[in-house]
OpenMM code with the backbone's topology and positions (N, CA, C; nanometers):
from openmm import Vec3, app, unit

residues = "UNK UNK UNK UNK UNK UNK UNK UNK UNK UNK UNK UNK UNK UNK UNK UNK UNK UNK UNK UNK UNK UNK UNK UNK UNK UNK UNK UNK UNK UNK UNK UNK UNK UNK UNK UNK UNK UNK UNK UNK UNK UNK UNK UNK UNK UNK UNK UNK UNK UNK UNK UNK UNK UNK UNK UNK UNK UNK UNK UNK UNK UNK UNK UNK UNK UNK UNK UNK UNK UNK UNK UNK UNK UNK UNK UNK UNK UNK UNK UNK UNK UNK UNK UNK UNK UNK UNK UNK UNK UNK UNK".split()
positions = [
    Vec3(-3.4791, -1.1341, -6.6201),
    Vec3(-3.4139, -1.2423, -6.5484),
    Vec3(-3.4419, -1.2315, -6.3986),
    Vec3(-3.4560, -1.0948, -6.3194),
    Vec3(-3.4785, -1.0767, -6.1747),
    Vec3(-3.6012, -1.1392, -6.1612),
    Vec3(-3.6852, -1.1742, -6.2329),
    Vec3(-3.8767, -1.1833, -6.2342),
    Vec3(-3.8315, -1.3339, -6.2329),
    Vec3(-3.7965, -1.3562, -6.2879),
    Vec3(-3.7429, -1.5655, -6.2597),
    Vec3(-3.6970, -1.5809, -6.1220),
    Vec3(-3.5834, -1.5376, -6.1201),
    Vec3(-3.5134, -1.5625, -5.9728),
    Vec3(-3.6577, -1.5296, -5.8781),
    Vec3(-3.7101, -1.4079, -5.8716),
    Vec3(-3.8479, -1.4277, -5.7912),
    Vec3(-3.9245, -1.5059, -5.7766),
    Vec3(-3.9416, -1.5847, -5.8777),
    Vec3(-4.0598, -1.7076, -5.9121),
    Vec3(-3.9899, -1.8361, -5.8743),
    Vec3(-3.8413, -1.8209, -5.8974),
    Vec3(-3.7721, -1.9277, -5.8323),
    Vec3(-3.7722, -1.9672, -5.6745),
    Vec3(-3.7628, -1.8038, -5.6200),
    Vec3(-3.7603, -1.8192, -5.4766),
    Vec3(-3.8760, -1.8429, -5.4261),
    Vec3(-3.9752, -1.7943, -5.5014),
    Vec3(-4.0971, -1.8561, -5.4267),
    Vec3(-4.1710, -1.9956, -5.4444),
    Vec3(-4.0916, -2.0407, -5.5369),
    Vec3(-4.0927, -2.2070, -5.5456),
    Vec3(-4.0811, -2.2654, -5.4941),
    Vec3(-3.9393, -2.2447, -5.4422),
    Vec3(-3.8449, -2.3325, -5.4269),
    Vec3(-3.8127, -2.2757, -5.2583),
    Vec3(-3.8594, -2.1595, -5.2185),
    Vec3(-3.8516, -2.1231, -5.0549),
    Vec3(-3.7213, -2.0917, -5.0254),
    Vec3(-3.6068, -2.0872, -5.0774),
    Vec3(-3.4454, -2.0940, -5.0958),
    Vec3(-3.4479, -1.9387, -5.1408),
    Vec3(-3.3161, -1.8832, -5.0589),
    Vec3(-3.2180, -1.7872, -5.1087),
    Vec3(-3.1026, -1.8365, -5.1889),
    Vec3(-3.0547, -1.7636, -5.2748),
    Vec3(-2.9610, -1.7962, -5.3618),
    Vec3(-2.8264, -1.7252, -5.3777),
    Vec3(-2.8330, -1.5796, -5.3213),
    Vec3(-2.7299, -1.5137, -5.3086),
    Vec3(-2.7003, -1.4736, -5.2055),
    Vec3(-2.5890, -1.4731, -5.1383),
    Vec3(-2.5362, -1.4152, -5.0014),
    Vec3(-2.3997, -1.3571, -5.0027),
    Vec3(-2.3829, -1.2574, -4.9137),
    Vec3(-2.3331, -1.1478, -4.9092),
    Vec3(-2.1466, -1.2206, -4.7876),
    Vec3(-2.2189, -1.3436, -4.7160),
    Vec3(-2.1469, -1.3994, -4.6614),
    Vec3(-2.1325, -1.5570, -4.6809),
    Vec3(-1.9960, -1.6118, -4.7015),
    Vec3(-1.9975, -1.7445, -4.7328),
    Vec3(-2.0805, -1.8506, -4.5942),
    Vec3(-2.0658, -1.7629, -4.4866),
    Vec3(-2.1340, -1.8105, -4.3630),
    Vec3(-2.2468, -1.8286, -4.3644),
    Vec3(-2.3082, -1.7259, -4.3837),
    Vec3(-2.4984, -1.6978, -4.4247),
    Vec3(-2.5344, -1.7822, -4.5180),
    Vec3(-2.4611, -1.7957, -4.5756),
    Vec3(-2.5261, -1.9131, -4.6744),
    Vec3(-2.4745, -2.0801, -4.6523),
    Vec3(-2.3863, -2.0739, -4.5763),
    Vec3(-2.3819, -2.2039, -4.5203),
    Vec3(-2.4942, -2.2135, -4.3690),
    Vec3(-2.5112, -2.1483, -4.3025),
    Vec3(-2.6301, -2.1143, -4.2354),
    Vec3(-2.7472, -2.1868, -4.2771),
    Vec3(-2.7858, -2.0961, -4.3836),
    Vec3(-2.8724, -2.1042, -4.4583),
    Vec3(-2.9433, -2.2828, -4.5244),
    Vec3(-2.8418, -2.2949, -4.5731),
    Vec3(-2.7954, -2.4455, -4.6074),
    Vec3(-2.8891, -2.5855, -4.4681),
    Vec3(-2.7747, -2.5620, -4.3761),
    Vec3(-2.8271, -2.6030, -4.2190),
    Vec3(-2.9682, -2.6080, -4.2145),
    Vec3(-3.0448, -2.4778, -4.1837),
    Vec3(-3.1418, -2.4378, -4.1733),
    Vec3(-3.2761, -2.5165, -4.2601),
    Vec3(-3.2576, -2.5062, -4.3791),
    Vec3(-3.3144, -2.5777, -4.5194),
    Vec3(-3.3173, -2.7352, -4.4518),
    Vec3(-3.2476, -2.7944, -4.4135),
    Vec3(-3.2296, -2.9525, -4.3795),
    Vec3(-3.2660, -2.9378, -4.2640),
    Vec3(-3.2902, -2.8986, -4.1554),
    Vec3(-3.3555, -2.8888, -4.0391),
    Vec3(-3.4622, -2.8461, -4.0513),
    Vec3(-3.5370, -2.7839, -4.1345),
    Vec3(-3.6678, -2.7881, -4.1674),
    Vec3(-3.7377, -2.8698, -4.2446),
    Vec3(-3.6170, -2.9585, -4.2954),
    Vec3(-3.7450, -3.1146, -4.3462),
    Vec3(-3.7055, -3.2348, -4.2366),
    Vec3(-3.6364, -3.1926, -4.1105),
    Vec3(-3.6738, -3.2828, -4.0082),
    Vec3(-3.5366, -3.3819, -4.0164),
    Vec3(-3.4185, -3.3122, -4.0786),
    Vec3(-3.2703, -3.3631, -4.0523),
    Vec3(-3.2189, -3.2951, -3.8902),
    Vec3(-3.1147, -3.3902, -3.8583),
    Vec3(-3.0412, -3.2935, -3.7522),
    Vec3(-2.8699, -3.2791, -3.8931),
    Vec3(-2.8305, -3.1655, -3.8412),
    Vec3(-2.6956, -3.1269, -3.9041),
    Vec3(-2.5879, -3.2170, -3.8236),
    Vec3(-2.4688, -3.3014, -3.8339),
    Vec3(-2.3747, -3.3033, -3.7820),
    Vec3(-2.2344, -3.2392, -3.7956),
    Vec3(-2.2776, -3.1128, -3.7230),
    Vec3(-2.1486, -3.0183, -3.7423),
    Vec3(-2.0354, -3.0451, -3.7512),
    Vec3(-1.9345, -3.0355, -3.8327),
    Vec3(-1.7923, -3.0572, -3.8629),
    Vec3(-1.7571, -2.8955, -3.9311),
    Vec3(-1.7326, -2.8107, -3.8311),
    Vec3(-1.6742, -2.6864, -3.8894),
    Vec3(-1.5208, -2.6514, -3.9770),
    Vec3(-1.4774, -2.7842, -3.9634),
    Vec3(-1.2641, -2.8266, -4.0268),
    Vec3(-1.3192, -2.8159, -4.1520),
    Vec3(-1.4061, -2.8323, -4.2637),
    Vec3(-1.4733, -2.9037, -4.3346),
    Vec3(-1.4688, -2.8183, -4.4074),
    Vec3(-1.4995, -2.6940, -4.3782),
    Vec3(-1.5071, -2.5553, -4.4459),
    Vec3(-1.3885, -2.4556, -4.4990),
    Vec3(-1.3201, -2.4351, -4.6075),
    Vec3(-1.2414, -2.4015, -4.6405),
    Vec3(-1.2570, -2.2354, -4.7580),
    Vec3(-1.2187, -2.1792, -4.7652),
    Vec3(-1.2207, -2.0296, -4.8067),
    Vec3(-1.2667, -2.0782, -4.9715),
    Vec3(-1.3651, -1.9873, -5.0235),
    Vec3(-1.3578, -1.9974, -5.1135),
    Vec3(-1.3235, -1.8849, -5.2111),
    Vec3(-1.2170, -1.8734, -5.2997),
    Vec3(-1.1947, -1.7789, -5.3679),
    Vec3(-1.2693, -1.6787, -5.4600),
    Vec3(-1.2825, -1.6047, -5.4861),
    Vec3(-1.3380, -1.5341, -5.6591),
    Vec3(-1.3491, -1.5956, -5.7587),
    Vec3(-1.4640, -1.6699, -5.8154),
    Vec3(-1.4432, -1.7097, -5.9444),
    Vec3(-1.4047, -1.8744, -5.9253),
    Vec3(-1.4535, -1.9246, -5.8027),
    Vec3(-1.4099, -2.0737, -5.7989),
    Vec3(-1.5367, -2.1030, -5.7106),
    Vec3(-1.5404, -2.2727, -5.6729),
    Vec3(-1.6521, -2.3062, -5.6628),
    Vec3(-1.5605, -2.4138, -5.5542),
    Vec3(-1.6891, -2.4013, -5.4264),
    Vec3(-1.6489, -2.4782, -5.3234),
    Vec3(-1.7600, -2.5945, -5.2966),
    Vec3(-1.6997, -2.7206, -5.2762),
    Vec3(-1.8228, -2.8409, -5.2660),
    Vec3(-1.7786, -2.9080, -5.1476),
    Vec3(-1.9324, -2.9059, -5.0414),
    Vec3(-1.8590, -2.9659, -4.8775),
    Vec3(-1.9994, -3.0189, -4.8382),
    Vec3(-1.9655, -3.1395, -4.7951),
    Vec3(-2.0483, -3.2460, -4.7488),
    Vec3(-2.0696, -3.2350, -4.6247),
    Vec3(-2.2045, -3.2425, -4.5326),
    Vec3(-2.2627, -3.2960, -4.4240),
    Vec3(-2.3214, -3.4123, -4.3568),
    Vec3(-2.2712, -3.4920, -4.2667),
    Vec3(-2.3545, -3.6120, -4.2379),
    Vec3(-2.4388, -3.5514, -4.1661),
    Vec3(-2.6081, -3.6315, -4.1425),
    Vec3(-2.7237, -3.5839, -4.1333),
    Vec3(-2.7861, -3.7065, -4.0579),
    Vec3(-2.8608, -3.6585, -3.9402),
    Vec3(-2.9411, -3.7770, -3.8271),
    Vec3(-3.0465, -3.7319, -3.8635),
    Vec3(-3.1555, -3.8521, -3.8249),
    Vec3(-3.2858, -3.8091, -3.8286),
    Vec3(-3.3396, -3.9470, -3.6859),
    Vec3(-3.4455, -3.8538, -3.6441),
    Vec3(-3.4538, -3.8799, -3.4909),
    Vec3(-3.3764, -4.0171, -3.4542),
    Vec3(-3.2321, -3.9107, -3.4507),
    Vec3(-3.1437, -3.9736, -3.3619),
    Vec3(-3.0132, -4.0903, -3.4551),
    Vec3(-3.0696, -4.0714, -3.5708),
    Vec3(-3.0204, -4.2181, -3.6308),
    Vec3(-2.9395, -4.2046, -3.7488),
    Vec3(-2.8266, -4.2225, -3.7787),
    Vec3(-2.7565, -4.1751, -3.8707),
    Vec3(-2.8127, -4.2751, -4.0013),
    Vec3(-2.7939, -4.1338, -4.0715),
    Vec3(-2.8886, -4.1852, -4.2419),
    Vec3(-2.7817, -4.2029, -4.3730),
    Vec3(-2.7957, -4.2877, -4.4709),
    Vec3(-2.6983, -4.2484, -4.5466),
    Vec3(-2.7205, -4.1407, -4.6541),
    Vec3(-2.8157, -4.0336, -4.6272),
    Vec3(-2.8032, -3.9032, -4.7158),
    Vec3(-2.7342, -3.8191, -4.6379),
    Vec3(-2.6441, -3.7192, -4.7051),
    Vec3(-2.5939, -3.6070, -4.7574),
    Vec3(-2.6596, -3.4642, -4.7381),
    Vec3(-2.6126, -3.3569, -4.6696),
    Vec3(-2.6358, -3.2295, -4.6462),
    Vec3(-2.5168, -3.1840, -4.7603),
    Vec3(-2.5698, -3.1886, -4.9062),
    Vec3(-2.4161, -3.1271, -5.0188),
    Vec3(-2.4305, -2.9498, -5.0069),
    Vec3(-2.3602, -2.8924, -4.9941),
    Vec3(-2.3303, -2.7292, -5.0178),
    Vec3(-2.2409, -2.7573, -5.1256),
    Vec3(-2.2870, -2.6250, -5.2022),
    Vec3(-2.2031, -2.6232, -5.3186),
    Vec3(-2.2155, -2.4022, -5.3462),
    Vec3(-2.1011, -2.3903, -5.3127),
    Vec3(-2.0479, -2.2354, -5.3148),
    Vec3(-2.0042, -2.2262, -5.4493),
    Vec3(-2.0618, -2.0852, -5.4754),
    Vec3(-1.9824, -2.0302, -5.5800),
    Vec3(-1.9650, -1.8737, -5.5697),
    Vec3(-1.8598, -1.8147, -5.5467),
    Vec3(-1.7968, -1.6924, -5.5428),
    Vec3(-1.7447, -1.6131, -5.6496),
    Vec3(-1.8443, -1.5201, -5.6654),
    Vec3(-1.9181, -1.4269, -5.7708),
    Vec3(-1.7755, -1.3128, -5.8038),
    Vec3(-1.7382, -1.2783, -5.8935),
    Vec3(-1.6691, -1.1624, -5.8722),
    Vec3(-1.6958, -1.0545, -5.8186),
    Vec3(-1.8275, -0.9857, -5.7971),
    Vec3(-1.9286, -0.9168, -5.7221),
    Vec3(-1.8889, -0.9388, -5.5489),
    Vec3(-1.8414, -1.0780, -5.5329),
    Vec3(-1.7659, -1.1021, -5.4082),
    Vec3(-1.9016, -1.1595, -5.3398),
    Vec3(-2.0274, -1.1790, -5.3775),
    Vec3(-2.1077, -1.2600, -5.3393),
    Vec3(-2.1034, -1.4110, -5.3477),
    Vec3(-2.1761, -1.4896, -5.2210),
    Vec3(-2.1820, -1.6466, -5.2849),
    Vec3(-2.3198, -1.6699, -5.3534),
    Vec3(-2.3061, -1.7788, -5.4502),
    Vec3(-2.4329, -1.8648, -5.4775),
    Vec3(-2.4004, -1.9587, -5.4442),
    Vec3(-2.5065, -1.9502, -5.3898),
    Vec3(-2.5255, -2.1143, -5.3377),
    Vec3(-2.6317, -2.2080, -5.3775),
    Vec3(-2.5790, -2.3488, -5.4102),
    Vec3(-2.6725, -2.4324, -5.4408),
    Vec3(-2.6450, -2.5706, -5.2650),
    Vec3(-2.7824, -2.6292, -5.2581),
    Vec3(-2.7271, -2.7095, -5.1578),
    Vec3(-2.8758, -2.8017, -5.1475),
    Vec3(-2.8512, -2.9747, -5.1495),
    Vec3(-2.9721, -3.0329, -5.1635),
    Vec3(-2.9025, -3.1431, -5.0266),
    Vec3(-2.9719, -3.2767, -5.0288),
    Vec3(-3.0024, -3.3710, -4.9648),
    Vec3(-2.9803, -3.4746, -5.0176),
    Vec3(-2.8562, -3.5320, -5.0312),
    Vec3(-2.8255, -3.6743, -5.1501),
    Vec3(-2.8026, -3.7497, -5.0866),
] * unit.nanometer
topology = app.Topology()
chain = topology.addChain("A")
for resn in residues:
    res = topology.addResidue(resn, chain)
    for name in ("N", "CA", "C"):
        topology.addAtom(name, app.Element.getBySymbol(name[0]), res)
C-alpha cells in the first residue's frame, strides 16, 4: 500500500499526510497558487478538528485580480495516529 501512496504522490504532486492541521492547510493554499489562483484569506473559517472526525472549509479564490466562482475546498481528516489527511481540490 506505501508503493501506491508513492505513485500517487508522484502523480498527483500532493502530500497527503501532515503532522499539523496548519501544514496542511498551508499546503492546500500553496497547491492553488501554483495553478495561478490568489487565496482569499479568511482565518475565522478554521475550526479544530477532532480525532476521528472530518473537517470541510471553503476558500474564495481571485485570479488576476477578479473574483471567480470556483472554490479552494479543504477537506481534513484526523487520524487517530493524531495526523491529518488531507484532501483539497478547486470546485
Amino acid at each position: 500500500m506505501y508503493d501506491n501512496y508513492k505513485t500517487m504522490k508522484k502523480q498527483t504532486g500532493q502530500d497527503t499526510y501532515f503532522s499539523q492541521m496548519s501544514a496542511a492547510i498551508d499546503h492546500a493554499r500553496e497547491t492553488a497558487v501554483k495553478k495561478g489562483f490568489q487565496v482569499i484569506e479568511n482565518p475565522f473559517i478554521f475550526s479544530p478538528v477532532n480525532y476521528g472526525q472530518t473537517g470541510r472549509f471553503t476558500l474564495e479564490l481571485l485570479k488576476n485580480d477578479k473574483p471567480q466562482k470556483k472554490c479552494l475546498v479543504i477537506i481534513l481528516y484526523r487520524m487517530e495516529s493524531g495526523k491529518y489527511e488531507l484532501t483539497n481540490y478547486i470546485n
